[in-house]
C-alpha positions in Angstrom: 13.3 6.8 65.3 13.4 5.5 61.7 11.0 3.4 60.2 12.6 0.5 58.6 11.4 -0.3 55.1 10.8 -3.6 53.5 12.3 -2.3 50.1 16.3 -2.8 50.0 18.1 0.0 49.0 19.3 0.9 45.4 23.0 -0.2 45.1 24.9 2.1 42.9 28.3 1.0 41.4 31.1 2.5 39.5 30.1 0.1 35.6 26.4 1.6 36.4 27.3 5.5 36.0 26.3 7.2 32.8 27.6 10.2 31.5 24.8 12.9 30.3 24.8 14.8 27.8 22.9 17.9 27.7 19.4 17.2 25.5 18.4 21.2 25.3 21.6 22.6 24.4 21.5 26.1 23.1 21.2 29.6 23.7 18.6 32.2 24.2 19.7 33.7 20.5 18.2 30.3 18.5 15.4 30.6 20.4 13.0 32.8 18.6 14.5 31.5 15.6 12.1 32.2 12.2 9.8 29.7 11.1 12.0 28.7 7.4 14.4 26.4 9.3 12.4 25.3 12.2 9.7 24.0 9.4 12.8 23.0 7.2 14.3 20.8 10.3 11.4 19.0 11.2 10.8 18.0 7.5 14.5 16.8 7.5 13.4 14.4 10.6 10.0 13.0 8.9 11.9 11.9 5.5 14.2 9.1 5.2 18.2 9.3 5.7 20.1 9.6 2.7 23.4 9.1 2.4 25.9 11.6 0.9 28.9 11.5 -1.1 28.9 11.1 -5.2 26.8 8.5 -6.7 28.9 5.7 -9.2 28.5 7.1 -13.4 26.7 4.6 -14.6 23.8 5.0 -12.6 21.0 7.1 -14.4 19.5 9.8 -12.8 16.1 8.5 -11.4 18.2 5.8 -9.7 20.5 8.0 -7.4 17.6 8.8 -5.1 16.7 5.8 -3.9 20.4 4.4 -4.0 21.0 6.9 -1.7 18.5 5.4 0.6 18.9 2.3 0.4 22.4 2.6 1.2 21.8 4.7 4.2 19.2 1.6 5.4 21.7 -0.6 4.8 24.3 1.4 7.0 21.6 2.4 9.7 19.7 -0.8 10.2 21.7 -3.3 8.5 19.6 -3.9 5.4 16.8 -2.7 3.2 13.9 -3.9 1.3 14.5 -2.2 -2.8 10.8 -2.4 -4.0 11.0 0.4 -6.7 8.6 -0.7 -9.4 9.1 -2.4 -12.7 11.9 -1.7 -15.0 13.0 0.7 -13.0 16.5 -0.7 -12.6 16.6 -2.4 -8.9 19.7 -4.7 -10.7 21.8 -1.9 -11.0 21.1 0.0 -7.6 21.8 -2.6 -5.4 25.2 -2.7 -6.8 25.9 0.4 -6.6 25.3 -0.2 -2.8 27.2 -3.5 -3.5 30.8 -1.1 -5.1 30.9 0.6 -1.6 31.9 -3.0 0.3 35.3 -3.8 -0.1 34.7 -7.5 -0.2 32.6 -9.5 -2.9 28.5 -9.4 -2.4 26.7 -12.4 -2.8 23.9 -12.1 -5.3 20.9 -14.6 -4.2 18.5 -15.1 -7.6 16.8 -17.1 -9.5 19.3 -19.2 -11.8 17.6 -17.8 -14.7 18.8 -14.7 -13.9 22.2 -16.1 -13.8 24.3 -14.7 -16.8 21.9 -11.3 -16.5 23.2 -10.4 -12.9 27.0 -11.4 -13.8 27.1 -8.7 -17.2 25.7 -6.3 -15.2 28.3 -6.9 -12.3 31.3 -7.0 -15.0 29.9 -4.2 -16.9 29.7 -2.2 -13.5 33.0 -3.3 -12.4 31.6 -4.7 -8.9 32.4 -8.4 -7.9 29.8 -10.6 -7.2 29.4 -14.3 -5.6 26.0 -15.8 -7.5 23.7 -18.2 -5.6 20.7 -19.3 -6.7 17.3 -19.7 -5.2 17.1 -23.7 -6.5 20.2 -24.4 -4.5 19.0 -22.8 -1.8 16.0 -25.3 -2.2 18.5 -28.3 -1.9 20.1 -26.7 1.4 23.3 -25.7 -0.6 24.4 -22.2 1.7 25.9 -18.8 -0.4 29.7 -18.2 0.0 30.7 -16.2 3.1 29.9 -12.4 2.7 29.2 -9.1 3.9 26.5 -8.1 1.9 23.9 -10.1 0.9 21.5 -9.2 -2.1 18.4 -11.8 -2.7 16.6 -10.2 -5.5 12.9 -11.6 -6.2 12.9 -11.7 -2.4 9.6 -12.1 -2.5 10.0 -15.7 -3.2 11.1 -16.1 0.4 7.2 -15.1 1.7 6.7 -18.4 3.2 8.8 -19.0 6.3 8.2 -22.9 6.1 9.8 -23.3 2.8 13.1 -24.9 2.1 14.8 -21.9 0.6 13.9 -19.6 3.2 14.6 -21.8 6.2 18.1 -22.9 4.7 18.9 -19.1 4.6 17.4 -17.6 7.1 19.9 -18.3 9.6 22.7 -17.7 7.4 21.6 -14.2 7.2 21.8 -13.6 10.9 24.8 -10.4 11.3 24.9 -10.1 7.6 23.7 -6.8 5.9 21.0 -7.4 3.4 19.5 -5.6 0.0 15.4 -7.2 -1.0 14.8 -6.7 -4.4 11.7 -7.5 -5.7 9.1 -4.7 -7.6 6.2 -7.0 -6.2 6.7 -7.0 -2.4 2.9 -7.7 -1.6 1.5 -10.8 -3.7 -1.7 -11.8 -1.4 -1.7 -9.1 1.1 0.3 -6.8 3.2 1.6 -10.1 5.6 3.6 -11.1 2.3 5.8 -7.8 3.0 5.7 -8.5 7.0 7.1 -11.8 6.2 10.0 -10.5 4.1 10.7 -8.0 6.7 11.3 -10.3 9.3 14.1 -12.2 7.4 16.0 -9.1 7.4 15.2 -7.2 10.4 14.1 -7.6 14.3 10.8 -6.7 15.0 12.2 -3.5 16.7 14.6 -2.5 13.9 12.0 1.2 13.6 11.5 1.4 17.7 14.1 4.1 17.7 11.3 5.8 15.0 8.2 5.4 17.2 7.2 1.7 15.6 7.6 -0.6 18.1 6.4 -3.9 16.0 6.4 -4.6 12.6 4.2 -7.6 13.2 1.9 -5.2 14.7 1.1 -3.7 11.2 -0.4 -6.6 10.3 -3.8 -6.2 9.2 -3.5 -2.3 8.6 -4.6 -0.5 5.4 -1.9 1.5 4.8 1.7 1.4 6.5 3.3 3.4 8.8 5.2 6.7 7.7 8.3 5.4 9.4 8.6 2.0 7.1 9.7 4.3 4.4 12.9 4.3 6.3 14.0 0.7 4.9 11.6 -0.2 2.2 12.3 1.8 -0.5 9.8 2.7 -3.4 10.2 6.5 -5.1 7.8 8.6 -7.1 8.0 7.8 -11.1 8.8 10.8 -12.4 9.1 9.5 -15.7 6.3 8.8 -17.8 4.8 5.4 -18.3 5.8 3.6 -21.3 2.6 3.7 -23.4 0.9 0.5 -23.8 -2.0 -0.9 -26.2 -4.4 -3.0 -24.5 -6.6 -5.6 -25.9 -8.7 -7.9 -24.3 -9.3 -11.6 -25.7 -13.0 -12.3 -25.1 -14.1 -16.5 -25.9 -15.4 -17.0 -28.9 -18.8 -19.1 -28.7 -16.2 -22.3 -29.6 -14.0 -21.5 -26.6 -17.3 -21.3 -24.2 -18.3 -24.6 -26.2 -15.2 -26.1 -25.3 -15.0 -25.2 -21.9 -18.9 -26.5 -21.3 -17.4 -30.0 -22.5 -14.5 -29.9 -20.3 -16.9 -28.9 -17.1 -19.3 -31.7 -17.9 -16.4 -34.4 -18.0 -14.7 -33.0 -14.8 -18.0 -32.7 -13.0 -18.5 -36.4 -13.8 -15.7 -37.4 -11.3 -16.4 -38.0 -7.8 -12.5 -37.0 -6.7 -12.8 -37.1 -2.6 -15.4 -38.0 -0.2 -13.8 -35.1 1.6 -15.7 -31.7 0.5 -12.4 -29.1 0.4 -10.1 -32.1 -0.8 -12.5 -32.4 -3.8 -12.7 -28.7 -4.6 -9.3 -28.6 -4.3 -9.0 -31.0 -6.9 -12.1 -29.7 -8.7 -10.4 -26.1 -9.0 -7.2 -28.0 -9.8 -8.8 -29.4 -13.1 -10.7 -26.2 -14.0 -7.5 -23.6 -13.5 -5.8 -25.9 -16.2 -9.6 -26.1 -18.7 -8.9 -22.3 -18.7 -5.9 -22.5 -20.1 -6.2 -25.6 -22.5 -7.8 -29.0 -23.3 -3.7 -30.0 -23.4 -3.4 -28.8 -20.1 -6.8 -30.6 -19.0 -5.9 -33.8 -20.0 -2.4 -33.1 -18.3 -4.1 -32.7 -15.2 -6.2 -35.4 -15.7 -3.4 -37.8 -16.5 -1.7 -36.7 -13.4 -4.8 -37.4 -10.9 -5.0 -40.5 -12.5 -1.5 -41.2 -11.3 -2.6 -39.3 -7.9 -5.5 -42.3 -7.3 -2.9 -44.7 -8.8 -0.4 -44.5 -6.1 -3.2 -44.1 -3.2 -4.1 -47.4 -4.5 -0.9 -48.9 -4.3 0.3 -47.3 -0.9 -3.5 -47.8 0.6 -4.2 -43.8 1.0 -2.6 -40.5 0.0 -1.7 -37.8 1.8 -1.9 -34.3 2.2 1.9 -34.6 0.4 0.8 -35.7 -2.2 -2.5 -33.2 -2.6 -0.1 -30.7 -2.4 2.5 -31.7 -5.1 -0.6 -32.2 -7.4 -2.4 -29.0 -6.9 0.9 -27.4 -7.7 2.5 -23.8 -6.6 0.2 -21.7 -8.1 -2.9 -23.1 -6.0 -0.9 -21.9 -3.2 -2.4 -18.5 -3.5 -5.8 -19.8 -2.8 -6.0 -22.8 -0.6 -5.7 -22.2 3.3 -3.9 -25.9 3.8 -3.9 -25.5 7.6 -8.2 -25.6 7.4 -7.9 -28.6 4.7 -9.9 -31.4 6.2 -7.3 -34.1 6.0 -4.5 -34.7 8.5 -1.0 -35.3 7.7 -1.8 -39.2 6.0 -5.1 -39.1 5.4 -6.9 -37.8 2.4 -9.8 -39.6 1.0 -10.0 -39.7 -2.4 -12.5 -41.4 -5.1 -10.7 -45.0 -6.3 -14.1 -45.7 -8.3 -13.2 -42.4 -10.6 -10.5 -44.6 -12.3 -12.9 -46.6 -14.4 -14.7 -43.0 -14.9 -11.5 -41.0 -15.8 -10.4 -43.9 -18.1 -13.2 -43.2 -19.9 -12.8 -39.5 -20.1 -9.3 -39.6 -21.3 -11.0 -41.8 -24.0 -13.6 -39.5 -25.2 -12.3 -36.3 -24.5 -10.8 -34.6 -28.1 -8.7 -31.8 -27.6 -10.0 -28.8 -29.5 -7.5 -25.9 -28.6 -7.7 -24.4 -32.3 -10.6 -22.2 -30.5 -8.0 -19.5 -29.2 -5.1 -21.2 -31.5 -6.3 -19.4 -34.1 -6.9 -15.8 -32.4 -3.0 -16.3 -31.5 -1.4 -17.6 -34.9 -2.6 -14.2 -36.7 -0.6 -12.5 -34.1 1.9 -14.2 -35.7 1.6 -12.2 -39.4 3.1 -9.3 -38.4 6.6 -8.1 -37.2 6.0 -7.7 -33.6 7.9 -9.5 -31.9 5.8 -11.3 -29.5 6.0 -13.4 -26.2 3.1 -15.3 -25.0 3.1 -16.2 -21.3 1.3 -19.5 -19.7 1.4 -21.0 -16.4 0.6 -24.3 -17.9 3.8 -26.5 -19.9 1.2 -28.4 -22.0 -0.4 -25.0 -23.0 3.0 -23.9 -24.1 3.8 -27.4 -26.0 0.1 -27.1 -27.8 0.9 -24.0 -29.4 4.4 -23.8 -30.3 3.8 -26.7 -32.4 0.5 -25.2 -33.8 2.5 -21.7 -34.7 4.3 -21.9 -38.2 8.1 -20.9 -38.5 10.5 -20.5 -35.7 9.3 -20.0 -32.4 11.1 -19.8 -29.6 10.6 -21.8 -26.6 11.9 -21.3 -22.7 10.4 -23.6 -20.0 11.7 -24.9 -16.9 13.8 -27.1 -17.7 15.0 -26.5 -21.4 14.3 -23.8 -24.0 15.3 -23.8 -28.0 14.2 -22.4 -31.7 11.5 -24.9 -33.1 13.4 -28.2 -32.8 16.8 -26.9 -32.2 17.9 -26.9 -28.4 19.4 -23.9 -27.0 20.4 -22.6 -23.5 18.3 -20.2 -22.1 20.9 -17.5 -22.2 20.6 -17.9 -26.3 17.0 -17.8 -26.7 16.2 -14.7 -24.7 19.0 -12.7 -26.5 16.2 -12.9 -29.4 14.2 -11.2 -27.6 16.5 -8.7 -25.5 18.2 -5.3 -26.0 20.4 -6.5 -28.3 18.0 -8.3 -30.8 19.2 -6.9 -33.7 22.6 -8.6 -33.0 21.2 -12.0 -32.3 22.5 -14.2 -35.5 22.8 -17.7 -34.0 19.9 -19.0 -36.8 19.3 -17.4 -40.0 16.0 -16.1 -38.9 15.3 -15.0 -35.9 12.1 -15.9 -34.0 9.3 -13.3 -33.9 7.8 -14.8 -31.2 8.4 -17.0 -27.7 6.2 -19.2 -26.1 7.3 -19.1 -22.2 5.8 -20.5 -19.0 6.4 -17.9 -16.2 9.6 -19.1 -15.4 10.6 -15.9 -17.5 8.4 -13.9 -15.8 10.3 -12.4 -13.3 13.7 -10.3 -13.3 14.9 -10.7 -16.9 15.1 -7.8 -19.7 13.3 -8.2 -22.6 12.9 -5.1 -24.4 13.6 -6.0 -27.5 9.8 -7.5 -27.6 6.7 -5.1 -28.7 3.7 -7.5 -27.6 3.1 -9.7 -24.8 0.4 -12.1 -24.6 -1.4 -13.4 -21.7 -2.3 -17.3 -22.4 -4.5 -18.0 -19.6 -4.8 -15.3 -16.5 -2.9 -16.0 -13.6 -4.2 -16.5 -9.7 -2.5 -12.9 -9.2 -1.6 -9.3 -9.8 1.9 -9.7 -8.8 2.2 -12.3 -11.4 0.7 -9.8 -14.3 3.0 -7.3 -13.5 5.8 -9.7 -13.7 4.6 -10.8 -16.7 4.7 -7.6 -18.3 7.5 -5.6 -16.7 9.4 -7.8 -18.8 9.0 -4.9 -21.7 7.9 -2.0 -19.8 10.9 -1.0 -18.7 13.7 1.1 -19.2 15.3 0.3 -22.7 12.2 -0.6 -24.7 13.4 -0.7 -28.1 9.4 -0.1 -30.0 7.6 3.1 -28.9 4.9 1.2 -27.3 3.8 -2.3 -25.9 0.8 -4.2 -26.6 -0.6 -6.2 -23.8 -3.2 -8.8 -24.6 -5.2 -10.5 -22.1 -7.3 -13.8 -23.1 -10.0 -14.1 -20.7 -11.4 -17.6 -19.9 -14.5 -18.6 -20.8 -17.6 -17.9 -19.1 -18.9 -21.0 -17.5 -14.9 -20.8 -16.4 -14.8 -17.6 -14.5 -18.3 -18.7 -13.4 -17.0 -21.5 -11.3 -13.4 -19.8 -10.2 -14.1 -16.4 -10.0 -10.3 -15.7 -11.4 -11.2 -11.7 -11.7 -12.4 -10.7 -8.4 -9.1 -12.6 -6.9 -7.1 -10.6 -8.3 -8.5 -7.7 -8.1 -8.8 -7.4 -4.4 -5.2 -8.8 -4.1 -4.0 -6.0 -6.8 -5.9 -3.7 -4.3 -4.6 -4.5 -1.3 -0.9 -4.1 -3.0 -1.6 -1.1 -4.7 -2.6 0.6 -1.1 0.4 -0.1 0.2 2.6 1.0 -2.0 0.7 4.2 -3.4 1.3 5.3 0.6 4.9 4.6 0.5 5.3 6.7 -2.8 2.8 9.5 -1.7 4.0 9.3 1.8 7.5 10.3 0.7 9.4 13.6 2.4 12.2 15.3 1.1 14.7 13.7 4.6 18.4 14.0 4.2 21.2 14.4 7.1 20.1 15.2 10.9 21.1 18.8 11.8 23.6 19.8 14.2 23.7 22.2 16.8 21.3 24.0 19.2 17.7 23.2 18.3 15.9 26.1 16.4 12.5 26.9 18.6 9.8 28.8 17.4 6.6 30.5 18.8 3.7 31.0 16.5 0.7 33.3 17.6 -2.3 32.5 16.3 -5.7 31.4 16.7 -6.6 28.0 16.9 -5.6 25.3 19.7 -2.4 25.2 21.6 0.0 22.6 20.0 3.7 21.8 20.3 5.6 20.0 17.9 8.9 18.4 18.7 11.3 16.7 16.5 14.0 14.1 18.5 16.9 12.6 17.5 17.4 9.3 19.0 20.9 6.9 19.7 21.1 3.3 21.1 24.3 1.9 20.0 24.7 2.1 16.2 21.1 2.6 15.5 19.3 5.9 15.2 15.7 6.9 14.5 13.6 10.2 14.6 10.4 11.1 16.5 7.9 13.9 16.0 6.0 14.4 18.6 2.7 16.3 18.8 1.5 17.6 22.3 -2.0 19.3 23.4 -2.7 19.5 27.0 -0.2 17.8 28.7 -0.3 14.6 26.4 2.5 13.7 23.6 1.7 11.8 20.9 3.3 9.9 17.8 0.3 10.5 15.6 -0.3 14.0 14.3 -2.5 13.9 11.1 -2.9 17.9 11.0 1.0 18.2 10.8 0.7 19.7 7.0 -2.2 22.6 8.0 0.1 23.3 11.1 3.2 24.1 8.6 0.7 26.6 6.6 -0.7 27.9 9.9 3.2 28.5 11.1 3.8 30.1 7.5 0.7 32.4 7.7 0.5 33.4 11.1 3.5 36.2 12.9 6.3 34.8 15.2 5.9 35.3 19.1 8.4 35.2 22.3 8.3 32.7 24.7 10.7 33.0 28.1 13.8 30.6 27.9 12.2 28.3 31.1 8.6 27.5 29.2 10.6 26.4 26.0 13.1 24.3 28.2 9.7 23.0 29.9 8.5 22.0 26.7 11.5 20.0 25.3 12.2 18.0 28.4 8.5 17.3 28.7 8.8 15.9 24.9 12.3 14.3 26.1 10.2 12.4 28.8 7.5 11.3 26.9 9.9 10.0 24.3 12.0 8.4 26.8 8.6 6.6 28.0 7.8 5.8 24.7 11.4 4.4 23.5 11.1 2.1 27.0 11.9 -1.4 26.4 10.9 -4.1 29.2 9.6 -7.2 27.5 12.1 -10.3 28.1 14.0 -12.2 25.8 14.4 -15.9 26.0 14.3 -15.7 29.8 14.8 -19.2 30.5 18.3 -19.0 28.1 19.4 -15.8 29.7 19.3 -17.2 32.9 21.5 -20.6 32.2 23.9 -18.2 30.8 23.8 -15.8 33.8 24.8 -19.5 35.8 27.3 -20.2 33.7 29.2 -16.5 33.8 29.0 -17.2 37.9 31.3 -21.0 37.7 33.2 -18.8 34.5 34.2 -16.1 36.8 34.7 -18.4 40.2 37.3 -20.5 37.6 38.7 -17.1 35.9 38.0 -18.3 32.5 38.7 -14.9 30.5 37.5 -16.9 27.1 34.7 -18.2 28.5 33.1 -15.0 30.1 33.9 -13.2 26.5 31.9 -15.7 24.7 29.1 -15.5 27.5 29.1 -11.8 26.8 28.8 -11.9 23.5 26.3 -14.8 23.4 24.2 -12.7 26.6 24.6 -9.7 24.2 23.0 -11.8 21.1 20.4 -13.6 23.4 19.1 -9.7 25.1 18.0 -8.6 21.5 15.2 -8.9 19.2 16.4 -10.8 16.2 14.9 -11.8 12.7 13.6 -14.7 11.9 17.2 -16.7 11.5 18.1 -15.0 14.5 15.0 -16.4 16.5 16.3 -19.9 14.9 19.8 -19.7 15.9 18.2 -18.9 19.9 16.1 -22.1 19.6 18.8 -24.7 18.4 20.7 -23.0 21.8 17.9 -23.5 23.9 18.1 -27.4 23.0 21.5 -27.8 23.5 21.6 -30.4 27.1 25.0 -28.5 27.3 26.0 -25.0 26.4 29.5 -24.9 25.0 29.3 -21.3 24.8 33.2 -21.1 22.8 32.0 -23.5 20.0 29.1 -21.7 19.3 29.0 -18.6 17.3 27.0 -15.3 16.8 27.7 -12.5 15.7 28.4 -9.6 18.1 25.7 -7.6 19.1 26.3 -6.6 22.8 23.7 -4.1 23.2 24.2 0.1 24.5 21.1 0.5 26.7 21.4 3.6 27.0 18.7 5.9 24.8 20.5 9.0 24.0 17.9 11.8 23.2 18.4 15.4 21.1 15.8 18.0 20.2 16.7 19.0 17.1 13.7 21.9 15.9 10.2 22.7 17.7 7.6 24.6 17.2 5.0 26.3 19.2 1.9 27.3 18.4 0.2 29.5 21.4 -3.5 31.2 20.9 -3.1 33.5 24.5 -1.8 37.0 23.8 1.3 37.8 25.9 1.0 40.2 28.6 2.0 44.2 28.0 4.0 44.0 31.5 
């Protein structure tokens, strides 16, 4: 008699059969192979792909390496994040990756960067589709293209801001190339953010990183993130610099003590973190200038004016009035004030009318250490975050001296584009002949900060020290960089004054943020391995005998679909592990110590043990908008009862798109389905992503390191 069991039986079907192919593949010949190209093999696996063929002419030798990986990113996962550092040429790498699409890429930038990104494209010969980041801001989408390159993509940190949620689901099936030499501004969720516009959470699973969100909070990154964030060794030298601090004078500190005292006589918010919101608000712009003080002052007045007149602000408002760069300290989710309710001071009008009164600016305090910059021939630029900082001294500076703000930018009085007045102060400088002298110095607010070439400049000043490091590099990447026309840079710094940095504590801020960065990306520098093309064939195996404990290491290719990875696995006892931080003294104990034999079955043992554990590792069983997969499972049953060959293609492709981890647009697109009352499954569109299941695993080196002597018989 048979027992009957509760458990139904496994149904096998034709669609579920798999073929195999055979993970250990080889022959007894490769398998005391020497310990040169099993070492060499498994190095291959722990570097980054590379892609082969000739690199374009005009690129310059330091930049073929990491156009080679970027492009193989771009090819294996669909994208890549291009942080090389300053000046190092990101412009012209990522169209190199752009000349090997046959269609147009669209370039996503800053629109001052506008006529820079089209002469490199024409002088390159690669056609390219600008966008810029403001019209992103105003919901205006990029033409239709297959590659996508956002430079200064770290401007797309915040998820909740306009630009990035207008593109974000633009991007979704597109292949993308990041640019930005300053990934990480506050910490290492900056570069976690950026990330997850471009890539699923999973997009490394293949290469033993499960999450990227799970790296959140680590010191240092993973080894396999090398694998689409792409930062290489300098091997060239530094260009030298000069540095120079500014310190206050004792009339700087004097004039900063009467700015405190007048600030500190307003009330600004009943609230506590409203008012020191306001408070730091008012003493960020003392820093920089009594101009930009009584700016800010103006401006609350017009803050308390319109709570008057609309009986309360709100935390809109706050926000528009603190201004961007405040973003990089103020944690608005903890703000005490609710969406319409911020409680601010009317009785400071009578107060701050009295203020604006009394108050005499007296900027000629660091004036003065400026204008004698202005004696010799260097030419200069002088950076501020502050537009009344830059209006104070360009009309306190004899001569002509260029301006550039947001909105406009000209020679003294005379109006020019943007385009005009940085050629003064570009490679080409010596050709610039639009006035009959050209300006020695420029007076710019940080909206020239970031991505444009200015080599033609020896100096740059720092007006008033900004809220981060990412923001100094910026600053003076402008002239470090590749080009630099004087043989070195000088890089002044004026600090604020004491009672200042007293109260706002500018210094330690950015030095634990510069910190933090500089972790990161020293371990993606120092972290990286020669890598290069998978190798072929019958995995080499070799047997070291030596003292010390018994360790295997196994290198696996892994294949789902049109994504690959590699895994080295390190195993002691029984157990397999990702993490094996004595892999370097293993490869000098294989060098050192004499080769063994091992029987063909205890190597096949090994490999398919490390094929299981890999398999377990690589396993994937956490659902997928469950609720959405099964309405679309419904409606493939009344699609198939009615025959509807359209309709069950679209539900395939739309199950397909639904079943994977996507990026951040992708997670949007899955939302806007879920609220549909009814899913028209033809009208709507996603790209194809039908995923292969199927983990297909190779061994491609290991090596064995055994402390036992072999027996005699």
């Amino acid at each position: 008699m048979i027992a009957s069991s509760s458990r139904p039986w496994p149904r096998i079907v034709a669609e579920a059969l798999r073929e195999i192919a055979p993970p250990v593949a080889g022959d007894a010949a490769r398998r005391s192979a020497h310990s040169e190209p099993v070492l060499a093999a498994i190095s291959m696996c722990l570097g980054p792909p590379r892609a082969m063929g000739p690199a374009p002419r005009w690129l310059h030798c330091h930049q073929v390496e990491p156009w080679r990986r970027t492009l193989a990113a771009v090819s294996a996962h669909g994208g890549a994040v291009l942080a090389e550092s300053v000046g190092r040429g990101k412009t012209w790498i990522a169209l190199a990756v752009a000349a090997e699409f046959s269609t147009p890429a669209a370039v996503v930038a800053p629109a001052i960067l506008k006529d820079q990104w089209r002469t490199a494209a024409a002088a390159a010969g690669v056609p390219i589709v600008f966008h810029s980041h403001e019209r992103l801001s105003r919901g205006a989408m990029p033409a239709e293209a297959a590659l996508v390159i956002i430079d200064e993509i770290h401007r797309f940190r915040t998820p909740t801001t306009r630009r990035a949620t207008t593109i974000a689901p633009w991007l979704v099936g597109r292949r993308i190339v990041g640019c930005t030499a300053t990934p990480i501004v506050n910490s290492e969720l900056d570069l976690l953010a950026v990330l997850d516009l471009i890539f699923p959470d999973d997009v490394l699973a293949l290469d033993g990183l499960e999450s990227i969100a799970a790296m959140a909070g680590a010191n240092r990154p993973p080894p396999s993130l090398d694998r689409i964030v792409i930062r290489t060794v300098r091997t060239e030298p530094d260009w030298p610099r000069e540095e120079c601090v500014i310190g206050p004078s004792v009339l700087e500190d004097a004039r900063a003590a009467r700015g405190v005292r007048a600030i500190d006589r307003l009330v600004l918010s009943r609230q506590a973190s409203v008012a020191r919101l306001i408070r730091t608000t008012l003493l960020d712009a003392l820093a920089s200038s009594d101009a930009a003080l009584l700016a800010g002052l103006r401006r609350y007045g017009a803050l308390l004016a319109h709570a008057h007149d609309s009986n309360g602000a709100s935390r809109k408002m706050l926000r528009r009035y603190a201004g961007p760069a405040l973003a990089q300290t103020t944690l608005w989710s903890l703000l005490d004030a609710g969406d319409d309710d911020v409680d601010l001071a009317p009785e400071d009008a009578s107060t701050l009318h009295d203020i604006l009164r009394e108050l005499q600016p007296a900027d000629q305090s660091w004036i003065s250490a400026i204008r004698t910059l202005h004696l010799d021939d260097v030419p200069t630029i002088c950076f501020t975050r502050h537009r009344a900082t830059a209006q104070v001294l360009r009309c306190a500076l004899d001569g002509p001296v260029a301006w550039i703000s947001g909105d406009a930018a000209g020679v003294g009085t005379i109006r020019l584009t943007r385009h005009q007045v940085l050629a003064a102060f570009g490679p080409a400088r010596a050709e610039w002949g639009l006035l009959r002298r050209t300006p020695n110095i420029l007076v710019a607010t940080d909206v020239a900060a970031e991505g444009l070439d200015l080599q033609g400049a020896g100096r740059v000043v720092h007006l008033d020290v900004p809220w981060t490091a990412m923001r100094i590099a910026q600053r003076e990447g402008r002239l470090t960089r590749f080009g630099q026309r004087h043989l070195s840079v000088a890089v002044l710094t004026r600090m604020p004054a004491t009672v200042i940095e007293q109260r706002l504590a500018m210094h330690p801020r950015v030095t634990r943020k510069h910190t933090c960065a500089q972790l990161w990306l020293d371990a993606l520098e120092r972290g990286h391995r020669p890598g290069g093309t998978v190798p072929c064939g019958p995995a080499p195996v070799c047997l070291i005998r030596s003292p010390g404990p018994n360790v295997s290491v196994v290198a696996i290719h892994a294949e789902r679909g049109v994504r690959s990875g590699m895994l080295v696995l390190c195993g002691r006892g029984g157990r397999w592990e990702l993490d094996c931080p004595e892999l370097e003294s293993l490869f000098a104990r294989a060098q050192a110590a004499p080769l063994g034999y091992m029987q063909e079955s205890e190597c096949d043992t090994i490999m398919l043990d490390a094929l299981s554990a890999a398999t377990r590792l690589l396993a994937d069983s956490s659902p997928r908008s469950p609720n959405l997969v099964g309405r679309l499972h419904a409606e493939a049953l009344r699609a198939r009862r009615h025959r509807d060959v359209d309709r069950l293609g679209a539900l395939d492709r739309l199950l397909g798109f639904v079943a994977n981890r996507q990026n951040r647009g992708g997670r949007e697109l899955i939302r806007r389905i879920e609220e549909l009352p009814r899913l028209d499954v033809v009208s709507i569109v996603v790209p194809d992503q039908r995923r292969d299941e199927q983990v297909r695993l190779r061994v491609v080196a290991a090596l064995v390191f055994r402390s036992d002597r072999p027996s005699l018989r």
